[in-house]
N, C-alpha and C positions, 0 to 999 in steps of 0.2 A: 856664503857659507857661514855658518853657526862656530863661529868661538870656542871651544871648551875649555875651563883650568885643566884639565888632563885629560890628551886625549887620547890617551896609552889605556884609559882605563876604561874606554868604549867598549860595551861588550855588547853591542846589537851586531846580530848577523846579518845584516845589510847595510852596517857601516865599513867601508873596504880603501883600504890606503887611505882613510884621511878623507873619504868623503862616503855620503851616505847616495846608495843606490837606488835605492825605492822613493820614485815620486811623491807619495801619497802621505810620508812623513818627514820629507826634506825638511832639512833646520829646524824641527822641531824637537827633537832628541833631550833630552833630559840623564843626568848621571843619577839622578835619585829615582828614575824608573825602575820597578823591579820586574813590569810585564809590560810588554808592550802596547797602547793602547788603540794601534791602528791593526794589529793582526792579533784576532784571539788567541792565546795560549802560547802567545812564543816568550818565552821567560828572557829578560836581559839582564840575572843574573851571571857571576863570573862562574865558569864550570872552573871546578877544583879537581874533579876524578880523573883518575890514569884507568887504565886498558886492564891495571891488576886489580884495583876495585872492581869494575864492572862486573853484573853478573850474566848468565849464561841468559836468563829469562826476561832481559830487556832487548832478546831478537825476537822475531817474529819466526819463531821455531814452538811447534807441539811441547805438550807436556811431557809427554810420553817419550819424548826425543830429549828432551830434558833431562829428564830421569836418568835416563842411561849415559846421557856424558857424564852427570855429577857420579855415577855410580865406577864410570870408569876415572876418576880424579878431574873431571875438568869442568870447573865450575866459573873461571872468569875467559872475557875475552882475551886475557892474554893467554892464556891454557888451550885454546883455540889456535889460539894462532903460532904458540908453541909447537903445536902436533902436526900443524900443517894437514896438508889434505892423506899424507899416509897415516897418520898417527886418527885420525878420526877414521879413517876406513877399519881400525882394531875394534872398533868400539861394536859389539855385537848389535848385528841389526842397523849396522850403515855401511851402506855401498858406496860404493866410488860416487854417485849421481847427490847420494844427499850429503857424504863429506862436501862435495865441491860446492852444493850448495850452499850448504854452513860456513862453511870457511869463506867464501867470498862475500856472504851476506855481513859475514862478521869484518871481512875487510871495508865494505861498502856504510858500514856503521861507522868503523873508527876512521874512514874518511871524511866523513860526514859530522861527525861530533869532535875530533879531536886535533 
């Protein structure tokens, strides 16, 4: 295993407890990486944003679904997940089928990212 001066400051997601999980770049890791060179597009930048930054249109929800949360005040994933799956059922033109969906998509993001 690969040495690091700080290894608090690893920010590959396939480095876990202190050692790295993916074959394909074992002990090669680098701290001055800022994309990873063995997986296109995975950033190994440090994420800084919270759930109150984020906005509504980094889900994979319509425009038009869009529109209508921001018009009812909910414009970040915390605002989502404020409302819970009642508070998004107010929202004109969301039924219980696509609160629930939103709302857990939005859970399954901030699992996923945060």
């Amino acid at each position: 295993m690969k040495k690091f001066d700080n290894p608090n400051k690893i920010t590959c997601p396939r480095y876990i407890d202190g050692e790295c999980i993916d074959a394909e770049c074992k002990d090669t890791y680098s701290e001055k990486w800022t994309i990873c060179p063995f997986h296109q597009g995975m950033s190994l930048e440090p994420s800084t944003s919270r759930i109150y930054d984020v906005k509504i249109d980094t889900l994979n929800v319509s425009d038009k679904m869009i529109r209508r949360l921001n018009e009812a005040n909910i414009k970040t994933l915390f605002d989502i997940m404020d409302a819970g799956v009642k508070g998004l059922v107010e929202v004109p033109y969301i039924g219980y089928i696509r609160a629930n969906n939103i709302y857990y998509t939005t859970r399954e993001y901030i699992d996923d990212n945060f």
